[in-house]
KOLVEX-754347 format. One line per field, with one value per residue (C-alpha): residue number from 1; residue in three letters; x, y, z. Coordinates in pm, 1 decimal, always signed. Example, Ala and Ser with C-alpha at 12.3 -4.5 7.8 and 13.67 -1.06 7.14 Angstrom:
2
num	c(1; 2);
residuo	c(ALA; SER);
x	c(+1230.0; +1367.0);
y	c(-450.0; -106.0);
z	c(+780.0; +714.0);
// end
This chain:
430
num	c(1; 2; 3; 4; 5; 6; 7; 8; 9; 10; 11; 12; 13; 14; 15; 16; 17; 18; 19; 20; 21; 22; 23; 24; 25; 26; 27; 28; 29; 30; 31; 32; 33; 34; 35; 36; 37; 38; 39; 40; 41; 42; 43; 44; 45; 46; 47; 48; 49; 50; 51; 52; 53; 54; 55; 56; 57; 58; 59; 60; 61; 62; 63; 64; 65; 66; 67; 68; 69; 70; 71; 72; 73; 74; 75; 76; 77; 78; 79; 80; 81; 82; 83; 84; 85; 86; 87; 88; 89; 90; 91; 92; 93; 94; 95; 96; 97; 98; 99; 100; 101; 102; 103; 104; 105; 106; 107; 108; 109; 110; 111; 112; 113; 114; 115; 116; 117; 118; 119; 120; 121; 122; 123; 124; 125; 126; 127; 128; 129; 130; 131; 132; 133; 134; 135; 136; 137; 138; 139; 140; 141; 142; 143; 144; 145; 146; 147; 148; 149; 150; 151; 152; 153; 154; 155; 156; 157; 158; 159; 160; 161; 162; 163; 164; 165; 166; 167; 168; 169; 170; 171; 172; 173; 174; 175; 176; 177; 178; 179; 180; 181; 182; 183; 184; 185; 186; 187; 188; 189; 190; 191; 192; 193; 194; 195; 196; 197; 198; 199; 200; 201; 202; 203; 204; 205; 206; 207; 208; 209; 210; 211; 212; 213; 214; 215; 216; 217; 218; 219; 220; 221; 222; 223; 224; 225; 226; 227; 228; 229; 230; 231; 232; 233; 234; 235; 236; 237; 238; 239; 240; 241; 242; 243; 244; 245; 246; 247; 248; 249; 250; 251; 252; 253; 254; 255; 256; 257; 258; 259; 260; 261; 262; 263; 264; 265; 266; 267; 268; 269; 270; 271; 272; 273; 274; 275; 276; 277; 278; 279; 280; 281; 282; 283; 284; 285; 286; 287; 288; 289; 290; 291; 292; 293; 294; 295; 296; 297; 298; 299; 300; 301; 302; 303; 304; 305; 306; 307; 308; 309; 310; 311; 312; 313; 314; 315; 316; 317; 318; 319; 320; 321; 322; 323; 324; 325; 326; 327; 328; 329; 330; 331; 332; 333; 334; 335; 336; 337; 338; 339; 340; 341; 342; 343; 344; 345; 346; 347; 348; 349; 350; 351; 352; 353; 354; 355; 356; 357; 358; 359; 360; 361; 362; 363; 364; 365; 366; 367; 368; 369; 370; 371; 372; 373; 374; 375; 376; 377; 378; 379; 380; 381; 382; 383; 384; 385; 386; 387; 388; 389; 390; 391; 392; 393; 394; 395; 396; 397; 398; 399; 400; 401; 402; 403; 404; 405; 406; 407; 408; 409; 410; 411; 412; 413; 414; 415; 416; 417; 418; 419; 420; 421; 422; 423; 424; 425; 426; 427; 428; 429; 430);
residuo	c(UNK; UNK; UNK; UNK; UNK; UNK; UNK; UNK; UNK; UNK; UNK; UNK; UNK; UNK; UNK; UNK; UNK; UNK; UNK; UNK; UNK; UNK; UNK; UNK; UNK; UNK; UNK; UNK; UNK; UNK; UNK; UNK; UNK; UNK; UNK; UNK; UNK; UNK; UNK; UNK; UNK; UNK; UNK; UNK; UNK; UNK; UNK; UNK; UNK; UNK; UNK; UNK; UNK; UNK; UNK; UNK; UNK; UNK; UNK; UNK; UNK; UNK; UNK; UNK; UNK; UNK; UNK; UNK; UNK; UNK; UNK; UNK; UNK; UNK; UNK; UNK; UNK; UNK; UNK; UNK; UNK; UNK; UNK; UNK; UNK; UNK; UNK; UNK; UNK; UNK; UNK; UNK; UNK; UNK; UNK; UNK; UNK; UNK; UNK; UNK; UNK; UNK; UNK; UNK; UNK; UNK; UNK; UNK; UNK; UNK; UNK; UNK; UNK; UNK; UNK; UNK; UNK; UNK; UNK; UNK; UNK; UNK; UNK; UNK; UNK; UNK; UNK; UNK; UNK; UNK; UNK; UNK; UNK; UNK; UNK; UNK; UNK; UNK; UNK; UNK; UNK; UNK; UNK; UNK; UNK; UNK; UNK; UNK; UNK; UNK; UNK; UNK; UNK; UNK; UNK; UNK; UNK; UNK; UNK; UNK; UNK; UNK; UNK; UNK; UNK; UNK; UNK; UNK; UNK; UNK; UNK; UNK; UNK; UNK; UNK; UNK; UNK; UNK; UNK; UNK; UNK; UNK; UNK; UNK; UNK; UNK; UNK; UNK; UNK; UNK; UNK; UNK; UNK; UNK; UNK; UNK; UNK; UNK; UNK; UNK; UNK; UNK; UNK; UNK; UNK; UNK; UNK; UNK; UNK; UNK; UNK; UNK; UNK; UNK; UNK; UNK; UNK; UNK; UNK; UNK; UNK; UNK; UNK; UNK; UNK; UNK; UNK; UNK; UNK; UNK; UNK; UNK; UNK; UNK; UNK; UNK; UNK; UNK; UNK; UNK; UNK; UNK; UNK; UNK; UNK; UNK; UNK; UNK; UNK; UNK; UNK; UNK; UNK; UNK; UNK; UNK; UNK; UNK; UNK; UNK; UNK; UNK; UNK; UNK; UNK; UNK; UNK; UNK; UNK; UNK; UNK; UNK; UNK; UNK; UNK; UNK; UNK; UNK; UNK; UNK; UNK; UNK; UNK; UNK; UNK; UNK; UNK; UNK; UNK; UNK; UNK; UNK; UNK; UNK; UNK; UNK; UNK; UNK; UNK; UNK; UNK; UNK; UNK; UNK; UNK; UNK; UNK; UNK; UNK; UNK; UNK; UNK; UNK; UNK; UNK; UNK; UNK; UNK; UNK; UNK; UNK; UNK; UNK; UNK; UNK; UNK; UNK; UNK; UNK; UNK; UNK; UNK; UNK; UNK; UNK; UNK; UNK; UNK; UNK; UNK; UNK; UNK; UNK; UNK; UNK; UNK; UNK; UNK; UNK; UNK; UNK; UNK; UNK; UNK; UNK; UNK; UNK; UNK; UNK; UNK; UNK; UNK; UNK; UNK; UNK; UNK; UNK; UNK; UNK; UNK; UNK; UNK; UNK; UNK; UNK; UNK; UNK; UNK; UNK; UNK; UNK; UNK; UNK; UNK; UNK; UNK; UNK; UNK; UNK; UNK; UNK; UNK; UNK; UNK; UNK; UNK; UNK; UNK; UNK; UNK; UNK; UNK; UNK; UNK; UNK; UNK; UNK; UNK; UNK; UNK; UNK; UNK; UNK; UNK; UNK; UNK; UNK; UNK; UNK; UNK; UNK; UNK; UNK; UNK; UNK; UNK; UNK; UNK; UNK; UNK);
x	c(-15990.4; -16284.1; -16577.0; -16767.7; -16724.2; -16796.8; -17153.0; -17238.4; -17175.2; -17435.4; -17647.6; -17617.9; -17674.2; -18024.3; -18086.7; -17872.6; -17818.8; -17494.4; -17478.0; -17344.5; -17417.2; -17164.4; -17068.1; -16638.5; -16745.5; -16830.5; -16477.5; -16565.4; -16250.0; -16019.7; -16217.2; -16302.5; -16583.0; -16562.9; -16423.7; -16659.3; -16515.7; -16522.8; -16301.6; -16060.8; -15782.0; -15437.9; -15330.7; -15565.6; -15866.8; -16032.3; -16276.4; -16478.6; -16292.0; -16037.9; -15805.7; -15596.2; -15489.5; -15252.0; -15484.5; -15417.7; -15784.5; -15842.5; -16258.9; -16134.0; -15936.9; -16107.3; -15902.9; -15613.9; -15561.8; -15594.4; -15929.3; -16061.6; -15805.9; -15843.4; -15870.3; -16121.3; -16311.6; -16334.2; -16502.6; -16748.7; -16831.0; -16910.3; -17138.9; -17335.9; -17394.3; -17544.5; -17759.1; -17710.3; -17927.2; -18133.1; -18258.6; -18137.5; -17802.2; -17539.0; -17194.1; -16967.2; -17090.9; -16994.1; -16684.1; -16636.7; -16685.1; -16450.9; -16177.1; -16236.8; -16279.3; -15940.3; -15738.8; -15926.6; -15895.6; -16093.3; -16402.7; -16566.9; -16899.4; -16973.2; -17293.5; -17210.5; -17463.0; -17395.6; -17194.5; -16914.0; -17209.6; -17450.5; -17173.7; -17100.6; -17450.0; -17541.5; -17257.3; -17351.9; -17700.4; -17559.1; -17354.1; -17570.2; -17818.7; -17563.6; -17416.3; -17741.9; -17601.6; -17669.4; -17384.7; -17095.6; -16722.6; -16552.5; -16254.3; -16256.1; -16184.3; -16283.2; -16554.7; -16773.2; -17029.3; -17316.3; -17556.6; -17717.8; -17499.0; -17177.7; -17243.4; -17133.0; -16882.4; -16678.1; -16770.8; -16523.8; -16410.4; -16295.8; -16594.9; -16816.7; -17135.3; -17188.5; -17423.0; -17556.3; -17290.5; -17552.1; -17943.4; -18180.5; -17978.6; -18179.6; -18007.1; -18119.0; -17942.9; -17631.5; -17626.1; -17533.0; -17177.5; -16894.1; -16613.0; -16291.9; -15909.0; -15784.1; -15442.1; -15499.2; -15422.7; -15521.7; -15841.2; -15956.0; -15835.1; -16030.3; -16388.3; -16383.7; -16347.1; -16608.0; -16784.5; -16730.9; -16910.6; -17135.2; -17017.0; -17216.0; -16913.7; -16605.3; -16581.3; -16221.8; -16049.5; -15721.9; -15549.5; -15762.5; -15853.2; -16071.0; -15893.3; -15587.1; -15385.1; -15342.1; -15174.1; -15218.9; -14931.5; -14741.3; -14986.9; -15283.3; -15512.0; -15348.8; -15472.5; -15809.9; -15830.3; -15736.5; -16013.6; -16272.6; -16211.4; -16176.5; -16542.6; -16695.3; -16719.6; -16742.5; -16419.1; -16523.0; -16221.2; -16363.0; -16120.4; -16348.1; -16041.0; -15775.3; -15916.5; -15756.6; -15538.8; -15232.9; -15191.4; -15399.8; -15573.8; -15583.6; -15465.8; -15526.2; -15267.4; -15016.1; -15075.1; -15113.9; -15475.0; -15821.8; -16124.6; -16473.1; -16623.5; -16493.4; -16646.0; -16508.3; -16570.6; -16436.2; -16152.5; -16334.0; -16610.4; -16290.9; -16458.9; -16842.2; -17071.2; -17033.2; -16972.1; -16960.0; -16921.5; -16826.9; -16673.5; -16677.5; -16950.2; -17142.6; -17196.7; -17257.6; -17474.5; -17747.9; -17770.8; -18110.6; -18234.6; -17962.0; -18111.9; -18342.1; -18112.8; -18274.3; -18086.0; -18123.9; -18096.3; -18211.5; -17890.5; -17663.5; -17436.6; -17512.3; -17308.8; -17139.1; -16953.3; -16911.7; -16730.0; -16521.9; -16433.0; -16298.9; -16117.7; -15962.4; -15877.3; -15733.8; -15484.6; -15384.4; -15255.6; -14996.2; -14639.0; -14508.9; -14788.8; -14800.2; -14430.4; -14467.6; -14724.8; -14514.7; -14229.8; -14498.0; -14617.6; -14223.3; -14088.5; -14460.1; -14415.8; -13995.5; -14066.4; -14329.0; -14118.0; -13802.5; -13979.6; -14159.7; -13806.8; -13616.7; -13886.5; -13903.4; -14256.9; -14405.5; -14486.7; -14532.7; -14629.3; -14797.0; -14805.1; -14887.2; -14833.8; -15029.9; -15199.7; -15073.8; -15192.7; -14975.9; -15024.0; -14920.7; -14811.6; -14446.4; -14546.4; -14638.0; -15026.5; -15100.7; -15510.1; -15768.5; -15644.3; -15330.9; -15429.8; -15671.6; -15364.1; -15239.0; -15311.8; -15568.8; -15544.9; -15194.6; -15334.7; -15633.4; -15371.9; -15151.8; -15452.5; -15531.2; -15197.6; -15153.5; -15484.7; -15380.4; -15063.8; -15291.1; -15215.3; -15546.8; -15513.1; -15855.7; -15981.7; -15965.6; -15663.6; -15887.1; -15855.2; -15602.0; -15441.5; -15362.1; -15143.9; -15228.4; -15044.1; -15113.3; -14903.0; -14577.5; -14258.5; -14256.8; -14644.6; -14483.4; -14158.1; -14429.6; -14623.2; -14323.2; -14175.7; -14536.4; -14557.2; -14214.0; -14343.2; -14654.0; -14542.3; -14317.1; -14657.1; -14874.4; -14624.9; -14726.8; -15048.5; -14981.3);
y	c(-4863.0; -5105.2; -4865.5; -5080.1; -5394.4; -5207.7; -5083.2; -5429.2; -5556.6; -5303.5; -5414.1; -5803.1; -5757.3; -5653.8; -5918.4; -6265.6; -6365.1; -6200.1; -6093.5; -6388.8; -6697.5; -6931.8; -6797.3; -6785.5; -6527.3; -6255.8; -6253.5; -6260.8; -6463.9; -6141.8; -5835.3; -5590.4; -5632.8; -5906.4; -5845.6; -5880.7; -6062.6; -5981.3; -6165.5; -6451.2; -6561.3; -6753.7; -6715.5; -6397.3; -6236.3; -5917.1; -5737.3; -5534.8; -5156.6; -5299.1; -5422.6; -5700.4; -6032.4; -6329.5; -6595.2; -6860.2; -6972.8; -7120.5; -7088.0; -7327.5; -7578.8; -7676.6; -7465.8; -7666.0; -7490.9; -7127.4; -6930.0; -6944.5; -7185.1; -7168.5; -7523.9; -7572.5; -7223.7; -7372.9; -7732.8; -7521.6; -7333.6; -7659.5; -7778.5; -7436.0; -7480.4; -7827.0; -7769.6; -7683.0; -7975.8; -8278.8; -8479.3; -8742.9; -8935.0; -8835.2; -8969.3; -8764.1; -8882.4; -9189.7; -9084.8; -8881.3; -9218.3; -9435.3; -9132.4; -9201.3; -9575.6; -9556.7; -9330.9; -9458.0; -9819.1; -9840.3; -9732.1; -9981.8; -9798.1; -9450.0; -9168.3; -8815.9; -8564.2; -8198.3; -8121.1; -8272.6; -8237.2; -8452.3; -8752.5; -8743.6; -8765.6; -9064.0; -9208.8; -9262.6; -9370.8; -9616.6; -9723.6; -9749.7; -9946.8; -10177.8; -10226.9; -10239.6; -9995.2; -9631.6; -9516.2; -9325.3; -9218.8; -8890.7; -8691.1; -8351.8; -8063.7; -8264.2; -8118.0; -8295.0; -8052.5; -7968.5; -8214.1; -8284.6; -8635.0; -8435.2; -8111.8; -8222.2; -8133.6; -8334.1; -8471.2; -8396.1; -8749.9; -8976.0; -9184.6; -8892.5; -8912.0; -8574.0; -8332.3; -8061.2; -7826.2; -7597.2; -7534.3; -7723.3; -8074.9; -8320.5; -8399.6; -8803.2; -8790.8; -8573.5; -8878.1; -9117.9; -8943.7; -9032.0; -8787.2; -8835.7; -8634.4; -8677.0; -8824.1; -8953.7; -9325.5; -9368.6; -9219.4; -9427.9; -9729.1; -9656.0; -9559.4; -9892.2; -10084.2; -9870.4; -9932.9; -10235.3; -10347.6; -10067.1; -9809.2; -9813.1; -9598.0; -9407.1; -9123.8; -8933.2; -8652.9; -8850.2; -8513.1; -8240.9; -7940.9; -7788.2; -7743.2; -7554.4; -7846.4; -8100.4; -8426.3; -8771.3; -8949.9; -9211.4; -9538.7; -9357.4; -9395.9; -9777.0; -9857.5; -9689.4; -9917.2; -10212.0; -10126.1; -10117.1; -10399.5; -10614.6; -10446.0; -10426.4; -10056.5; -9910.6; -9680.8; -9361.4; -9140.2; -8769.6; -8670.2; -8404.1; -8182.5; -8412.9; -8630.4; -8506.9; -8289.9; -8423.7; -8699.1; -8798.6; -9065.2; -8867.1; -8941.7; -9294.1; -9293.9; -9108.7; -9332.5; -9677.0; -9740.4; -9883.0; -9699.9; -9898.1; -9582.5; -9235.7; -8908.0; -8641.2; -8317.6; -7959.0; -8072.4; -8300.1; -8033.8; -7794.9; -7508.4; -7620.1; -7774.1; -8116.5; -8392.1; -8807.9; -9102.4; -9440.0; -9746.2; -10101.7; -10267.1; -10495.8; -10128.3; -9915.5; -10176.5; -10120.7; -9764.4; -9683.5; -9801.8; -10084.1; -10109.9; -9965.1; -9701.8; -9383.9; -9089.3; -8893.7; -8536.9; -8311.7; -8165.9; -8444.6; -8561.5; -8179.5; -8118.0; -7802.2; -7942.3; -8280.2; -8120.0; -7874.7; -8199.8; -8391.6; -8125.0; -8054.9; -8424.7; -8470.9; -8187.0; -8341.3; -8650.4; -8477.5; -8527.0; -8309.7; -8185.6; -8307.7; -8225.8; -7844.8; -7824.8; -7992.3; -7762.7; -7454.6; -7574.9; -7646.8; -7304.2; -7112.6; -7295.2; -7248.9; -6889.2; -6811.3; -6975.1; -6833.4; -6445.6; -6528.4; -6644.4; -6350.3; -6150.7; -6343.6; -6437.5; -6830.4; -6984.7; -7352.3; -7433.6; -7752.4; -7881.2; -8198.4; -8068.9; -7786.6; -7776.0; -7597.1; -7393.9; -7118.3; -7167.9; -6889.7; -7133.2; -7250.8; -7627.3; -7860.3; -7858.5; -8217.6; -8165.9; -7933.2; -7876.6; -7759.5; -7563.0; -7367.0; -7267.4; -7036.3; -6658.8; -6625.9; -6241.0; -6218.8; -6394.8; -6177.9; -5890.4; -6068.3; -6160.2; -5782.9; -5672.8; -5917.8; -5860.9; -5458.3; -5572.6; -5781.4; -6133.4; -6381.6; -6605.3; -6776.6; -6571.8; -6775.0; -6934.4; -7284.9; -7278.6; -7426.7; -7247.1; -7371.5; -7358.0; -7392.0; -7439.2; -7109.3; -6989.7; -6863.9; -6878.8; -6519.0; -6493.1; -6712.3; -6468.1; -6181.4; -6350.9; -6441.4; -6116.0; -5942.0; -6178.6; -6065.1; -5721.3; -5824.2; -6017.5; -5703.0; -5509.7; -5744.1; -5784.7; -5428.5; -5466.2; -5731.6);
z	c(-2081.2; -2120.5; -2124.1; -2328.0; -2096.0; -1832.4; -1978.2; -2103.4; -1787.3; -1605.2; -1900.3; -1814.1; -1480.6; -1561.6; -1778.6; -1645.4; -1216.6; -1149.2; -1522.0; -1687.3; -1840.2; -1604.1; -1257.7; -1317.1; -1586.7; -1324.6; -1199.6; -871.5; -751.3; -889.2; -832.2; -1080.8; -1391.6; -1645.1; -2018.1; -2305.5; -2574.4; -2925.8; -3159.6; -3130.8; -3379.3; -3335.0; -2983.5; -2940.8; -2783.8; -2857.4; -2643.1; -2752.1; -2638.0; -2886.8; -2685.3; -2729.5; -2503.5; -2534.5; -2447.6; -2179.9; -2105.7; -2454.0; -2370.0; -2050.1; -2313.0; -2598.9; -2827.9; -2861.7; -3244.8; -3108.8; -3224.6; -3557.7; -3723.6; -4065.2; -4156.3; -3921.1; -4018.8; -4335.0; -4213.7; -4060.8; -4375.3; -4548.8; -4288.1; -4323.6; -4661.2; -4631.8; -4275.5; -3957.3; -3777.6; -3872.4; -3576.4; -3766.2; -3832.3; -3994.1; -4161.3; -3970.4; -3631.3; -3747.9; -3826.6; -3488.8; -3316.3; -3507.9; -3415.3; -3055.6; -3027.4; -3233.1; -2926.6; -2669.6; -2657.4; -2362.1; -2600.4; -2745.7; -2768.4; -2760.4; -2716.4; -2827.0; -2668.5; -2570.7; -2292.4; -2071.1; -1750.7; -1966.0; -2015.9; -1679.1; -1562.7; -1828.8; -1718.1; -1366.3; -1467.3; -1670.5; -1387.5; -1107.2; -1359.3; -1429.8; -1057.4; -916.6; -655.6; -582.6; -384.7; -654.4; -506.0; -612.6; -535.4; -315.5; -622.0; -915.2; -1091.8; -1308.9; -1404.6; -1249.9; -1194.1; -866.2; -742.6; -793.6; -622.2; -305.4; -15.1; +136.0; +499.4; +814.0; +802.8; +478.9; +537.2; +550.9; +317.6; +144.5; +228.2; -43.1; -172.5; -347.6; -254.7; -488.3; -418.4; -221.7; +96.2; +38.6; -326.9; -163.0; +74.5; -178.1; -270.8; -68.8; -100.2; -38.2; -38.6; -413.9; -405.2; -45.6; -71.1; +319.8; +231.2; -66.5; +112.0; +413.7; +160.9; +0.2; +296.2; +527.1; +254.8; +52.2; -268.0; -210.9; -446.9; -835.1; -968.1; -861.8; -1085.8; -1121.8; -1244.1; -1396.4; -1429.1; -1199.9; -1346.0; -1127.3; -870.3; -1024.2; -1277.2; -996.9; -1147.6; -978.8; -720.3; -896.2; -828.8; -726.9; -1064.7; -1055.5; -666.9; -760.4; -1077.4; -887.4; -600.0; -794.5; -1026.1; -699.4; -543.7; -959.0; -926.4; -1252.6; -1248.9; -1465.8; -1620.9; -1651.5; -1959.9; -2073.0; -2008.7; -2082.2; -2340.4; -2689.5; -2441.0; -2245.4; -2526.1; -2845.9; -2609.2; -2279.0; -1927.9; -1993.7; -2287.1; -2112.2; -1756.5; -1921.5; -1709.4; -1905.8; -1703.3; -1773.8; -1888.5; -2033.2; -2056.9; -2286.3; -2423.0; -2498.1; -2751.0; -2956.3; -3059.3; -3175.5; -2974.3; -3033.6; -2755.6; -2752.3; -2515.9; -2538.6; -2292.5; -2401.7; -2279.8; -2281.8; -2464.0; -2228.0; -2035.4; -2335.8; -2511.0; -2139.8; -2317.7; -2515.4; -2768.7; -2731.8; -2381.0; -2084.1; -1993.8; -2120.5; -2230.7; -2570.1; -2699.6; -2976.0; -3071.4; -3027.3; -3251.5; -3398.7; -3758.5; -3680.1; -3341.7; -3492.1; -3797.1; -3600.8; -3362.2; -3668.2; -3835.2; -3493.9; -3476.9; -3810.8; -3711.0; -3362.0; -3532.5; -3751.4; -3628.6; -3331.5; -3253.8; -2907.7; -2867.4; -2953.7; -2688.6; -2426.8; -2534.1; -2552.1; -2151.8; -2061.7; -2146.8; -2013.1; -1687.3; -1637.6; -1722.3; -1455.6; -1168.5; -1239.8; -1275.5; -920.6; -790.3; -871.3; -742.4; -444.8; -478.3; -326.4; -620.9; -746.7; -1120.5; -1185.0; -1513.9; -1758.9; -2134.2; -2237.4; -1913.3; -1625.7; -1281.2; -1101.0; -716.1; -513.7; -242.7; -116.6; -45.3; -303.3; -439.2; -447.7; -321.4; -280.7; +75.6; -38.8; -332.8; -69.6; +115.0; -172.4; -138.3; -346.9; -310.9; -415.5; -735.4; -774.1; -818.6; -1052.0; -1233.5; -1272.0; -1349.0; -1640.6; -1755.3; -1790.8; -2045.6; -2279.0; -2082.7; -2018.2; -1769.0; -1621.7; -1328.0; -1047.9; -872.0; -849.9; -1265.4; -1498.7; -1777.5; -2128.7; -2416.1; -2790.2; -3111.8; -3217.1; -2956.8; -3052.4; -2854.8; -2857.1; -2741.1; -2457.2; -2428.4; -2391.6; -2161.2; -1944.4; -1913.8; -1817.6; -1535.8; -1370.5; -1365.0; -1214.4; -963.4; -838.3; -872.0; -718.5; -431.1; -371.0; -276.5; -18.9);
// end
């Protein structure tokens, strides 16, 4: 029963557009009426009718430790005792910086501010003020947040400008985003010629998220990183899901590729908002008050995330860490596909580490084109049927799921065996 959820929900309707504060909340893609959270430790959620989940959504990845970790509980604490904001500088943001110039060698420079849609958004400022160009390249699925340049459909052709994927964009700034297939080497090939030297930045996804977990083709991140070093397009890794994630120093640790800028987020505030982009110096030094580029905020830098972020940190870089969570994603991901096997269900897992998707799908999911062709309803009722024996999976088939170190191998054991029910019950409905 979730009685309570249910009346908060009628309550928030009231109060917020579709009665949340970020639209996946509603659970629109599954059916049904969100869950209101009320407590989170280890590997687990509360809500607030008392019941109890296994949680695979992590608050969409930052909580690589699990909820309230103790050590990092206890950072927090300190911070409180001391102030919760200056406006001013502070040591640890120093600190927070040397910790990612150190695993990203591709940061030489770096501005923390708030979010993962803020970096992105300095980001391309910062490019198109150093190229001189306005045009930016992205990927069809990748997701950068929400700010007007990226919210943008793909055309019916690769060479396609964009036109507005959301009222409120301008159609003239829409114009200036090309996108193109992710993973489609014909496709970026063909963008950078139709349009050569033209493009300020092409701004990826290394490992997509929002599509479902979609990893790159071997050589795809490498041609892109050659293309625009040959056109000086500033190439622009968004690891604010991956960064801290898939390896200590992201997707470009674990795929040997140098981007000219980085934005990252989620994992480096250990659960707080936070977000940074950085990159090489003679870009990062255009930034203000260094340079003209203007971009500043109240709260960044803010003691509470920064704290969390470095006590997070300091915990990643202990030995095996990253090895339990590729054994953690291993065994989550082997389990799912041999339950939807024996039950005779499509299914294809994609995973990198502690990252993975489910894709209700036969073929391969290599794009958003294929990840559209899963049945999204057979997920919605898998989604509900896991959700009924205490599993949390994101609601939406276009999400990614994640693992944590508080996860056990029997929270994974659990977790395996409720899915091979549900996929019998969800089979049901079909």
């Amino acid at each position: 029963m979730r009685q309570k959820s249910e009346e908060l929900f009628r309550q928030a309707s009231e109060l917020m557009p579709g009665g949340v504060n970020s639209p996946v909340r509603a659970f629109r893609a599954v059916g049904g009426e969100p869950v209101f959270m009320a407590s989170g430790r280890g590997a687990y959620l509360t809500d607030v009718d008392g019941n109890q989940y296994v949680d695979f959504m992590l608050s969409w990845g930052p909580l690589i430790l699990g909820h309230c970790h103790p050590e990092v509980v206890e950072a927090l604490a300190a911070v409180l005792a001391t102030g919760t904001s200056f406006g001013a500088s502070t040591p640890s943001e120093v600190e927070l910086a040397v910790e990612i110039r150190n695993a990203f060698p591709s940061v030489e420079r770096v501005r923390l501010v708030n979010s993962g849609t803020e970096a992105t958004l300095s980001a391309l400022r910062l490019a198109r003020a150093a190229t001189g160009r306005d045009k930016i390249l992205k990927f069809e699925g990748c997701y950068h947040g929400h700010a007007d340049s990226l919210l943008v459909k793909a055309g019916s052709g690769v060479a396609t400008l964009g036109l507005p994927d959301s009222p409120g964009v301008p159609k003239a700034l829409a114009e200036l985003t090309l996108t193109v297939p992710y993973n489609n080497f014909e496709a970026l090939e063909e963008a950078f010629q139709t349009h050569r030297n033209q493009f300020a930045a092409a701004l990826v996804e290394p490992i997509a998220g929002n599509m479902g977990m979609v990893p790159p083709r071997p050589r795809f991140l490498e041609r892109l990183r050659s293309l625009t070093e040959e056109q000086g397009t500033v190439l622009i890794f968004d690891e604010v899901i991956t960064g801290f994630r898939v390896a200590y120093g992201g997707a470009q640790e674990l795929y040997g590729i140098q981007p000219d800028l980085t934005t990252l987020g989620k994992v480096i505030g250990g659960g707080l908002p936070v977000g940074a982009y950085g990159g090489k110096a003679s870009l990062m030094e255009r930034v203000a008050p260094a340079g003209p580029v203007y971009q500043a905020g109240t709260l960044s830098g803010n003691p509470l995330a920064v704290a969390a972020g470095l006590k997070t940190l300091e915990i990643l870089r202990r030995p095996g860490t990253y090895a339990r969570l590729e054994a953690l994603g291993a065994k989550l991901a082997s389990g799912l596909a041999e339950g939807a096997t024996s039950a005779k269900v499509s299914l294809t897992v994609n995973r990198v580490g502690s990252m993975l998707t489910p894709f209700f799908t036969a073929g391969p999911v290599t794009d958003y084109a294929s990840a559209r062709e899963c049945d999204t309803a057979f997920f919605a009722r898998f989604f509900r049927a896991l959700l009924d024996k205490g599993i949390y999976l994101p609601p939406s088939q276009f999400e990614t799921a994640f693992v944590s170190l508080a996860h056990s191998d029997e929270d994974i054991d659990k977790a395996v065996r409720a899915a091979a029910e549900c996929f019998k019950e969800a089979g049901k409905g079909s």
